[in-house]
N, CA, C and O atoms as a printed pandas DataFrame, in Angstrom:
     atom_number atom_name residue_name chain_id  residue_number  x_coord  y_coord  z_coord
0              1         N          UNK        A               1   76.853  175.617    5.939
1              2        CA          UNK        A               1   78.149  176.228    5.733
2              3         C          UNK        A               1   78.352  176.442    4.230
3              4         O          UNK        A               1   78.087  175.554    3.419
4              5         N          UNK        A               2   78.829  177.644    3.880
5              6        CA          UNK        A               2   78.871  178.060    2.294
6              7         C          UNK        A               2   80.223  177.511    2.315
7              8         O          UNK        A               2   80.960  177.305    3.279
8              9         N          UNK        A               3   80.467  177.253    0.682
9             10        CA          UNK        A               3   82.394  176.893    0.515
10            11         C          UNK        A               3   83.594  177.584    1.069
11            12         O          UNK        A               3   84.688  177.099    1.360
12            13         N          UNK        A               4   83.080  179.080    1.175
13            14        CA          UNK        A               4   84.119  180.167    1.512
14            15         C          UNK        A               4   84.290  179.642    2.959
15            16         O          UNK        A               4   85.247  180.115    3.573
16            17         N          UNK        A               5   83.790  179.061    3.370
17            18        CA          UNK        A               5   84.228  179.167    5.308
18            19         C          UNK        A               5   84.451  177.987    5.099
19            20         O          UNK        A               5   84.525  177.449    6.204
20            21         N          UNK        A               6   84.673  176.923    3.943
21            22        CA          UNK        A               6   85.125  175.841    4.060
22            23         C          UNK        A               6   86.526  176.128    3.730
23            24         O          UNK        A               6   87.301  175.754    4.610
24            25         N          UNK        A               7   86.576  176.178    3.637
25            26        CA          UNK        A               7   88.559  176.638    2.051
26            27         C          UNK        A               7   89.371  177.758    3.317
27            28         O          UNK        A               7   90.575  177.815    3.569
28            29         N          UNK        A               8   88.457  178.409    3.827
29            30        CA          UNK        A               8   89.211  179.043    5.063
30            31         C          UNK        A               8   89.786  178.350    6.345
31            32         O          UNK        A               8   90.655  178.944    6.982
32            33         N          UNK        A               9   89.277  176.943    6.813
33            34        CA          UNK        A               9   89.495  176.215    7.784
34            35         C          UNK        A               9   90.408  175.183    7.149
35            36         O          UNK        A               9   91.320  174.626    7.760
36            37         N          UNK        A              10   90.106  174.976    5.910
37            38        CA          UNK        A              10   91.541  174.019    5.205
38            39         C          UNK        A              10   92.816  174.870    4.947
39            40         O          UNK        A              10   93.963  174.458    5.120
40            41         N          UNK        A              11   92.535  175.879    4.593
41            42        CA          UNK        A              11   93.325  177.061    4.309
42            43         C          UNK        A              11   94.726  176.745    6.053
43            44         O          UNK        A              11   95.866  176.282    6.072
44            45         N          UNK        A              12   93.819  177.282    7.190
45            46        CA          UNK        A              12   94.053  177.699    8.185
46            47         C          UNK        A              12   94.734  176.225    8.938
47            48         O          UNK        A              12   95.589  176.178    9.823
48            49         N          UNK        A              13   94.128  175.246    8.347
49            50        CA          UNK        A              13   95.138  173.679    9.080
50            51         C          UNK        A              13   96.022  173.545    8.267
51            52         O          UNK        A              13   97.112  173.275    8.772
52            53         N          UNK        A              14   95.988  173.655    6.796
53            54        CA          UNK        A              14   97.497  173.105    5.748
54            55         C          UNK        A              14   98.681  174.212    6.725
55            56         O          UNK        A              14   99.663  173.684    7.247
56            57         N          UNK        A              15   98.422  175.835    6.882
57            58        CA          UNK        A              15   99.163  176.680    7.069
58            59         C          UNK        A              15   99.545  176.308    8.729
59            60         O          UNK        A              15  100.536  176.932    9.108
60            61         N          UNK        A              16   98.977  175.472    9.699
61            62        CA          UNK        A              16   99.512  175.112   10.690
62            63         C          UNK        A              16  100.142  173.888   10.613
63            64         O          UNK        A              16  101.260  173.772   11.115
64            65         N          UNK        A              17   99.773  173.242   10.236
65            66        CA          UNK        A              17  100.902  172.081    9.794
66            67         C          UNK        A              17  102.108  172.034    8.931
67            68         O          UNK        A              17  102.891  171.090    8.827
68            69         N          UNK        A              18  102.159  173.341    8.242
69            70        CA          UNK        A              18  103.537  173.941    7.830
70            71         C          UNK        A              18  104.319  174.502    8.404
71            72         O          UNK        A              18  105.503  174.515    8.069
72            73         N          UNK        A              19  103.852  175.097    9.401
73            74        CA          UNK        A              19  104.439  176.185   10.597
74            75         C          UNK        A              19  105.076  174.833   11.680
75            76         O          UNK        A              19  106.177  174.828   12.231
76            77         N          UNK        A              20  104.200  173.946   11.746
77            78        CA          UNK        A              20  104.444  172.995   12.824
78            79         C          UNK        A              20  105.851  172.049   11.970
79            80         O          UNK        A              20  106.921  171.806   12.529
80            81         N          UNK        A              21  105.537  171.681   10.690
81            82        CA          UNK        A              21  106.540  171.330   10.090
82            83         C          UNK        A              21  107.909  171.882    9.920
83            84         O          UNK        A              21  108.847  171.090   10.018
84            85         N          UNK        A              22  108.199  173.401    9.628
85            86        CA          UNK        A              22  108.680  174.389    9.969
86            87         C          UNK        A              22  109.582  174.297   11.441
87            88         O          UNK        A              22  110.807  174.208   11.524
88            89         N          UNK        A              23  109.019  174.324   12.081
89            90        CA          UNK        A              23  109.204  174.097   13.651
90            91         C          UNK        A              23  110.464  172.862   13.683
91            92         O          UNK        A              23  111.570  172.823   14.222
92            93         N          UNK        A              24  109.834  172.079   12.982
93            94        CA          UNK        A              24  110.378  170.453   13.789
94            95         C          UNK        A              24  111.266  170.352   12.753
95            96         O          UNK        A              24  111.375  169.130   12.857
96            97         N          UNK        A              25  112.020  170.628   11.803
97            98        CA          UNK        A              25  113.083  170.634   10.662
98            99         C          UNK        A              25  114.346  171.695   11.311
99           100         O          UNK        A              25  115.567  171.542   11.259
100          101         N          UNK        A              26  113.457  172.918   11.987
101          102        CA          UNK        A              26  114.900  173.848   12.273
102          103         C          UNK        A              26  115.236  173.069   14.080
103          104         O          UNK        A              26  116.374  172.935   14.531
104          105         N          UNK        A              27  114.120  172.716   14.732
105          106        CA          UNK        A              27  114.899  172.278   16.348
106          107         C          UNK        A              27  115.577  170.718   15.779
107          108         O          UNK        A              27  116.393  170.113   16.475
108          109         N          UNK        A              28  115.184  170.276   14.649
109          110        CA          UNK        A              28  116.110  168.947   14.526
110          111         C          UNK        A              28  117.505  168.798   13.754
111          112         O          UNK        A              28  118.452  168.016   13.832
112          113         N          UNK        A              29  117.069  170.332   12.682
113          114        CA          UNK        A              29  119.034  170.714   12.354
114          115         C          UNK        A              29  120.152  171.199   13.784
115          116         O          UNK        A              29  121.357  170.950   13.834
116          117         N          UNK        A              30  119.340  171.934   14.844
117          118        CA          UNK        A              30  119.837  172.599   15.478
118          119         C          UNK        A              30  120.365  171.605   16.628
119          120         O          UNK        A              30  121.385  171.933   17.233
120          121         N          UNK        A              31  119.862  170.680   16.877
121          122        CA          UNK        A              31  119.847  169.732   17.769
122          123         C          UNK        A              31  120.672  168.416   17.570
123          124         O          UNK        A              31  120.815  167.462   18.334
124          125         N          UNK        A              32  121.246  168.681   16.138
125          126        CA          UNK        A              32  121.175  166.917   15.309
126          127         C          UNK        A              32  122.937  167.112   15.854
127          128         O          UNK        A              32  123.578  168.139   16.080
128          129         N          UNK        A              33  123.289  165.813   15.924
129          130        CA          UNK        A              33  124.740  165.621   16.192
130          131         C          UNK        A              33  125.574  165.566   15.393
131          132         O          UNK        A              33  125.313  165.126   14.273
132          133         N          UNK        A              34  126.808  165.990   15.722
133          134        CA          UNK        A              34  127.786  166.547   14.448
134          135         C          UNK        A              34  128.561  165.427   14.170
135          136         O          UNK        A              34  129.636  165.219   14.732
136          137         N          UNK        A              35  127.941  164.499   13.109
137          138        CA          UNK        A              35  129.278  163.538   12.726
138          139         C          UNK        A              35  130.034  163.817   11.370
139          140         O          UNK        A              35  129.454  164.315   10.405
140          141         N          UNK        A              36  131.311  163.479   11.360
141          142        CA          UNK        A              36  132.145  163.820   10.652
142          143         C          UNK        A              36  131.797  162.852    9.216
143          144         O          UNK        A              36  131.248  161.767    9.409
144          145         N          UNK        A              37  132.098  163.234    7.914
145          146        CA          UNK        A              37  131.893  162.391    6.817
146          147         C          UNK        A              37  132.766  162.257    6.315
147          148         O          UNK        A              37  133.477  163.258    6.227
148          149         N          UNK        A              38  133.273  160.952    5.669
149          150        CA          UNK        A              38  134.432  160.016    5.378
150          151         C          UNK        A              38  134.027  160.039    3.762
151          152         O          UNK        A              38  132.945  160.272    3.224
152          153         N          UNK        A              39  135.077  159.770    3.313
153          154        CA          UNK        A              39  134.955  160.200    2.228
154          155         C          UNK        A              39  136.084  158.858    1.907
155          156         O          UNK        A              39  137.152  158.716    2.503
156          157         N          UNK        A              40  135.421  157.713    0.555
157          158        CA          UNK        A              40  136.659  156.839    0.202
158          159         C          UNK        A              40  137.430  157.370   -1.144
159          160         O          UNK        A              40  136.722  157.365   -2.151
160          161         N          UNK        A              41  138.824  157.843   -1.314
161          162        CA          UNK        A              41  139.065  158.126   -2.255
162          163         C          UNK        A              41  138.738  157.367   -3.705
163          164         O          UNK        A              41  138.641  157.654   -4.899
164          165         N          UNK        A              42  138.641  156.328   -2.912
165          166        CA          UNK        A              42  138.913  155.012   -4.948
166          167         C          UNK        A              42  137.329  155.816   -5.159
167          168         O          UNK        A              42  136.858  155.423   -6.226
168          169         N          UNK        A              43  136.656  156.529   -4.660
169          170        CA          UNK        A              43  135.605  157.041   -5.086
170          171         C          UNK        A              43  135.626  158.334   -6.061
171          172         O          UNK        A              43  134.830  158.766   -6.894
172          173         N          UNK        A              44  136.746  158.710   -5.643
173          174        CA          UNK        A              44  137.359  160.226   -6.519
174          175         C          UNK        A              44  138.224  159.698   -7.484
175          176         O          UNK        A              44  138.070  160.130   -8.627
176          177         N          UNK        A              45  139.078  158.886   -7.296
177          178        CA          UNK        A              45  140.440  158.970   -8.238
178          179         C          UNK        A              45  140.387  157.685   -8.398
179          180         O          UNK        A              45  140.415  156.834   -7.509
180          181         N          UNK        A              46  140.258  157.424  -10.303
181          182        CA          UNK        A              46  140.682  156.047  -10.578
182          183         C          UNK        A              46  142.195  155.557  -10.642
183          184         O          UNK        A              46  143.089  155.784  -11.458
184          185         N          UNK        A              47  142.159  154.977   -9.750
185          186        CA          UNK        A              47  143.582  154.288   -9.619
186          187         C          UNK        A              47  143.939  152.905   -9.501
187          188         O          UNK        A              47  143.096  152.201   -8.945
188          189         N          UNK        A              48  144.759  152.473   -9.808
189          190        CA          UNK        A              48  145.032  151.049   -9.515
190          191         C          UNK        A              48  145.889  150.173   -8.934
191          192         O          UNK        A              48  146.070  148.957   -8.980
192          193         N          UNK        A              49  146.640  151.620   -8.065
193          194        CA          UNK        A              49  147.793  151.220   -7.347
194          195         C          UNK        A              49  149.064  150.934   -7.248
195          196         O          UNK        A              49  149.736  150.765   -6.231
196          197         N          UNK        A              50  149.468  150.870   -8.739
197          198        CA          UNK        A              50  150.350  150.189   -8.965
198          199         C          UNK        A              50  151.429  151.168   -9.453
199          200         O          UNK        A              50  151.269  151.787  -10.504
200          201         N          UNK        A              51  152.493  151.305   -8.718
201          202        CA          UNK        A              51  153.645  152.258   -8.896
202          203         C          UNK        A              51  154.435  151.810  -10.028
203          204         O          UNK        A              51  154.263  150.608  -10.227
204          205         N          UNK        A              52  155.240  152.356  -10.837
205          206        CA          UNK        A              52  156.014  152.426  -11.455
206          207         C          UNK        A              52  157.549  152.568  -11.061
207          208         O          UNK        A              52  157.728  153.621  -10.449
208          209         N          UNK        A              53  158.617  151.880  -11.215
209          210        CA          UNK        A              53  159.902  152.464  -10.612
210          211         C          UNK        A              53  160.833  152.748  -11.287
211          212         O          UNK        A              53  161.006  152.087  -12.311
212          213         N          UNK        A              54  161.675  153.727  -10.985
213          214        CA          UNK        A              54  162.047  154.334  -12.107
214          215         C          UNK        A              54  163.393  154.505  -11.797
215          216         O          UNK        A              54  163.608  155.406  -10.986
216          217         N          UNK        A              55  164.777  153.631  -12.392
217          218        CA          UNK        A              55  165.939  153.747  -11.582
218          219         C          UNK        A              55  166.307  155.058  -11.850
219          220         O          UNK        A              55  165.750  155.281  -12.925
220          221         N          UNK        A              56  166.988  156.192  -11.483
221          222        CA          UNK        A              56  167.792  157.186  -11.567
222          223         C          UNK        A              56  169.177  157.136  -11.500
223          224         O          UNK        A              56  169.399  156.159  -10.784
224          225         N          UNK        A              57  170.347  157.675  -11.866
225          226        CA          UNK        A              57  171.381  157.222  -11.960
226          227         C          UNK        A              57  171.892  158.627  -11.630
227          228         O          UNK        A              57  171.425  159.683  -12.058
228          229         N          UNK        A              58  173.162  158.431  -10.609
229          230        CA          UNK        A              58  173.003  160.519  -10.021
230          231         C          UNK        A              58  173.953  161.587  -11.114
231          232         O          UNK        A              58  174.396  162.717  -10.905
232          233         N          UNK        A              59  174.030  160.793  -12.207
233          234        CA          UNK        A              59  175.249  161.971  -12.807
234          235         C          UNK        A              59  174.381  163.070  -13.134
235          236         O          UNK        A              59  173.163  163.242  -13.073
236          237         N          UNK        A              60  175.345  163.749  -13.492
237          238        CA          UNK        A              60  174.689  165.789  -13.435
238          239         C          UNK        A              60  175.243  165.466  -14.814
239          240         O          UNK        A              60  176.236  164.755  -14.967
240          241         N          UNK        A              61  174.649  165.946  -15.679
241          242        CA          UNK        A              61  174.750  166.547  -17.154
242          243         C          UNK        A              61  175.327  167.742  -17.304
243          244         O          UNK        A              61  174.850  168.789  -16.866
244          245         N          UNK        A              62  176.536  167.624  -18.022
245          246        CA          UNK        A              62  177.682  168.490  -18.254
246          247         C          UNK        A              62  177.201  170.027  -18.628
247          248         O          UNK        A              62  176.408  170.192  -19.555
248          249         N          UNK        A              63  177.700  171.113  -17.889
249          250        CA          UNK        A              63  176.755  172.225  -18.365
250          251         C          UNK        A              63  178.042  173.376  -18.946
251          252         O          UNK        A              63  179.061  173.708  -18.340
252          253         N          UNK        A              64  177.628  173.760  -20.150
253          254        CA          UNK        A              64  178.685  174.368  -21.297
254          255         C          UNK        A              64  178.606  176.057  -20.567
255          256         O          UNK        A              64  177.553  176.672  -20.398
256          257         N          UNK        A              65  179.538  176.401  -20.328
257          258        CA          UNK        A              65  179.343  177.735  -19.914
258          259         C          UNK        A              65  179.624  179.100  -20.518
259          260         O          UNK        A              65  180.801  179.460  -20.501
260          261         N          UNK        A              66  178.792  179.845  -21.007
261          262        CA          UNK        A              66  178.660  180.767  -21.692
262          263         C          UNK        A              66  179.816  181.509  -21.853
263          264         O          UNK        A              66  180.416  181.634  -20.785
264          265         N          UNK        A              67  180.284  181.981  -22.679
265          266        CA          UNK        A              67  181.477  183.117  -22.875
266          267         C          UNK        A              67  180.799  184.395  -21.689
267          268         O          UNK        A              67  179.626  184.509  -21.333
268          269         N          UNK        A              68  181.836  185.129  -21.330
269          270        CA          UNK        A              68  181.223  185.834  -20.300
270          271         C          UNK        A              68  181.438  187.123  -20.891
271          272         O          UNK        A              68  182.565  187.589  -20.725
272          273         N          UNK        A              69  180.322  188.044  -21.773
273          274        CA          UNK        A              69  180.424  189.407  -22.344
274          275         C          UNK        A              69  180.518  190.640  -21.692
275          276         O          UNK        A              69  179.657  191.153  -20.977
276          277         N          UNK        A              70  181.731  191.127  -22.015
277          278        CA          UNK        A              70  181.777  192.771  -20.882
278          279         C          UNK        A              70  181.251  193.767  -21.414
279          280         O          UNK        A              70  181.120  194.009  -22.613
280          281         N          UNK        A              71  180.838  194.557  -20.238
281          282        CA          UNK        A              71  179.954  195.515  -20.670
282          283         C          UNK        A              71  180.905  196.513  -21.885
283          284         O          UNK        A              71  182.111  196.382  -22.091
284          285         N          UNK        A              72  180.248  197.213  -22.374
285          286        CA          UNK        A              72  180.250  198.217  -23.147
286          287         C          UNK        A              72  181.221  199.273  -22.485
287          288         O          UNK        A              72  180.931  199.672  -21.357
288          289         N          UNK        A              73  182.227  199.700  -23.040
289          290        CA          UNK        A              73  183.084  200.700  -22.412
290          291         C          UNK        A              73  182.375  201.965  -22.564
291          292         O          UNK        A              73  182.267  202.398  -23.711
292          293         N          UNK        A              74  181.837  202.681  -21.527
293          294        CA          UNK        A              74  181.488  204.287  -21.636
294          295         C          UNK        A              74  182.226  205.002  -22.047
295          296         O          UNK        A              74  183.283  205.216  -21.454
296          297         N          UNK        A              75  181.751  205.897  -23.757
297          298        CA          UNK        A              75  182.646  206.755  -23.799
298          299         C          UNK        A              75  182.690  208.432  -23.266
299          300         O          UNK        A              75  181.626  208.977  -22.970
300          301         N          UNK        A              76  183.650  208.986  -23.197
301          302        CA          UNK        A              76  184.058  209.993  -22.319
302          303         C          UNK        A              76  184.014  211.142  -23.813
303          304         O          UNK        A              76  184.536  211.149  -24.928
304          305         N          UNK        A              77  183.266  211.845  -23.196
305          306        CA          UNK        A              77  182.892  213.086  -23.763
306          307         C          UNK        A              77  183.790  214.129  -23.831
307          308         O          UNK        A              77  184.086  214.576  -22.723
308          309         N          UNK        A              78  184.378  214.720  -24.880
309          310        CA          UNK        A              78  185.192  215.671  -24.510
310          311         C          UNK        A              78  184.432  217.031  -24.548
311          312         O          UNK        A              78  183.381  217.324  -25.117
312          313         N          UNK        A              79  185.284  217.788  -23.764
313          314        CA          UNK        A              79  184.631  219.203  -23.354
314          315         C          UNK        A              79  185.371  219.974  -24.347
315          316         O          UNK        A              79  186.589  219.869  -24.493
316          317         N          UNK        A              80  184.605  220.767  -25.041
317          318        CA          UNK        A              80  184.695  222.138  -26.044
318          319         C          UNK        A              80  185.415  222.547  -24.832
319          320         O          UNK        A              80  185.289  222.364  -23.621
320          321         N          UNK        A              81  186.504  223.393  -25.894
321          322        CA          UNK        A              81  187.595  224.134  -25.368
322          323         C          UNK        A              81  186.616  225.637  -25.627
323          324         O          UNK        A              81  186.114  225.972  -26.700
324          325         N          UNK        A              82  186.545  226.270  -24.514
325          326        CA          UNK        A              82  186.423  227.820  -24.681
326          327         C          UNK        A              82  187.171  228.607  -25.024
327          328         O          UNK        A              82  186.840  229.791  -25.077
C-alpha cells in the first residue's frame, strides 16, 4: 500500500466520525429537556439589605403664585378714508 491510499482511509474515518459526531450533538439538543434556569440575584447586585428609613412629614411647601400677565391688546387698524 503506497501513503496516498493510506491518508485516504484516515481521511475517510476522521470525516465519519464527524458526521457521526454531528449526528449525536443535533438529536441530543433536539431531544434534551427544557429546564428552566434560576438565576440568584446577590449574584448580580451587590447588596446588603439593609434599608434605610426615612421619616416624611406631609406638609406641601408653600407655592408663590405668579402675577398673572394679560395678553397684549390688539391694535385696530384704521381704514384710509377714500
Amino acid at each position: 500500500m503506497n501513503l496516498n491510499k493510506i491518508l485516504k482511509i484516515i481521511g475517510a474515518i476522521v470525516a465519519l466520525a464527524g458526521i457521526a459526531a454531528a449526528i449525536y450533538i443535533a438529536v441530543k439538543k433536539l431531544t434534551d429537556k427544557k429546564e428552566p434556569e434560576y438565576f440568584d440575584d446577590n449574584d448580580f447586585f451587590e447588596c446588603d439589605n439593609d434599608l434605610e428609613i426615612i421619616d416624611v412629614t406631609n406638609e406641601t411647601p408653600e407655592i408663590e403664585e405668579a402675577p398673572v400677565k394679560e395678553a397684549p391688546k390688539k391694535k385696530t387698524a384704521k381704514k384710509a378714508e377714500n
